[in-house]
Phi, psi and omega in degrees: 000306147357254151347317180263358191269308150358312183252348189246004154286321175313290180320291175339300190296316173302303174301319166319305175327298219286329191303305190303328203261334177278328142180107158202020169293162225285102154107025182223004191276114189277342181281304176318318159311316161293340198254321226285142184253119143282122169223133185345159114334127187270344197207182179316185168188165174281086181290105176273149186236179176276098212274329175191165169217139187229171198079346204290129192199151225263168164199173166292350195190157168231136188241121197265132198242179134205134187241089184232169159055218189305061213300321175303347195245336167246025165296281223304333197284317205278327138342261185324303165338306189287332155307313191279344183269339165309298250257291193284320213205055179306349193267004248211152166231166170254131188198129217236107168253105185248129162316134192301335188285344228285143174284120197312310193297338177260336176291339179281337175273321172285307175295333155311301175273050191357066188268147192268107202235139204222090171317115167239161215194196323299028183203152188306183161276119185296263183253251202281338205306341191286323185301332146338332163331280170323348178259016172313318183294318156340319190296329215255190200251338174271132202304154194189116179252149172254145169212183168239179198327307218264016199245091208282107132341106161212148188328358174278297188304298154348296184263006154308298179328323186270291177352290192300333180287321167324305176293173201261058201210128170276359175232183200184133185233102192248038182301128137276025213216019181309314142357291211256327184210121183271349150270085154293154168294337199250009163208114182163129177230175134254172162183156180071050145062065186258335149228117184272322182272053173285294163334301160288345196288309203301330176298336184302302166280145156272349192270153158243066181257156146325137208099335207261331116026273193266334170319276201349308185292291187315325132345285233224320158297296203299316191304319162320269178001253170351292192300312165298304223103159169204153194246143182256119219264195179291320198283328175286344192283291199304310187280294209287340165296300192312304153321331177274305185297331167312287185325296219251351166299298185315318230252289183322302160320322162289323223293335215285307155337296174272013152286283164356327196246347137340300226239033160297148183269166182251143164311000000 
């Protein structure tokens, strides 16, 4: 009995590990996210508008960007995107909301591939506040996914996107991570102008830590979400089996283990 009180303390423990390292790992902490009680700006704040725009033009959908702070390092996947989304989705445009400081040679690039580019201003982003950009679109009436930079548009994403137009549902979740967040910021759209005050709810707030993003949908988004409907796409279906099935492997394997060590006979 020893022994078995011994390993199911073990057990005990290994699963707490593994839940706090799953989230709260570094650039992940899903409880802060979940939890940070958001509050208006107590006083002014730095409101960004829209300063100029290039490309603009109708389409059937929009697959929604925001591009700041280390432009060398996620232009080029977004790049490589803005082709796939011609190539996956021709009727669909990609727009792309960038920071005032954007380097002429990538505003220049972005407009080559004719992407619909949206200056916001007047002044840089103090830090994360800017990934908030994307969700602009959310205001208007045409279907619109926000993803991210670093995140490659590929023909998997592409037909989640059709699947959800096919359907009766004004939101969309191409999340994996759903355990843990039921809103990531780079995978989730609307469409028929399903948060028309999008624009204010984002204005409401200061803050810019990493993250905050997603607090921000889980707050102020995920309650919408809910109440209308949403389609949960194949690639999230495809993650949350694959956890679940992990999950009930692992948890058989203890119970089976401290059965054994029960019902061992004693010396």
């Amino acid at each position: 009995m020893n022994i078995f009180k011994l390993v199911l303390g073990i057990y005990i423990v290994i699963v707490l590990v593994i839940i706090i390292l799953y989230f709260t790992r570094k650039h992940r902490n899903y409880w802060v996210r979940m939890l940070m009680d958001l509050k208006p700006c107590p006083f002014g704040k730095q409101i960004y508008e829209e300063q100029v725009r290039y490309n603009d033009r109708e389409a059937d959908g929009y697959v929604s960007y925001t591009l700041f702070g280390d432009y060398n390092k996620y232009a080029p996947t977004l790049y490589k995107s803005l082709e796939n989304i011609s190539k996956y989705l021709p009727r669909w445009v990609g727009i792309v909301y960038v920071a005032i400081d954007i380097p002429k040679n990538v505003l220049k690039n972005l407009r080559k591939l004719n992407a619909t580019v949206v200056v916001m201003g007047p002044n840089k982003p103090l830090g994360y506040e800017a990934s908030l950009w994307r969700f602009l679109p959310a205001k208007g009436n045409k279907p619109f996914v926000s993803l991210d930079a670093d995140d490659l548009f590929t023909s998997e994403i592409a037909g989640d996107i059709s699947m959800w137009i096919d359907s009766d549902k004004p939101f969309c979740i191409l999340n994996q991570h759903n355990f843990a967040l039921p809103m990531t910021a780079g995978t989730w759209g609307s469409r028929w102008c399903s948060v028309p005050d999008m624009k204010e709810r984002i204005d409401k707030y200061c803050e810019h830590w990493f993250g905050f993003d997603e607090s921000f949908l889980y707050n102020e988004i995920w309650p919408i979400v809910k109440q209308k409907g949403y389609l949960l796409t194949n690639r999230a279906r495809r993650y949350d089996l694959a956890i679940i099935i992990g999950v009930l492997i692992l948890i058989s394997f203890m119970i089976y283990s401290l059965y054994l060590l029960y019902n061992q006979p004693t010396p």
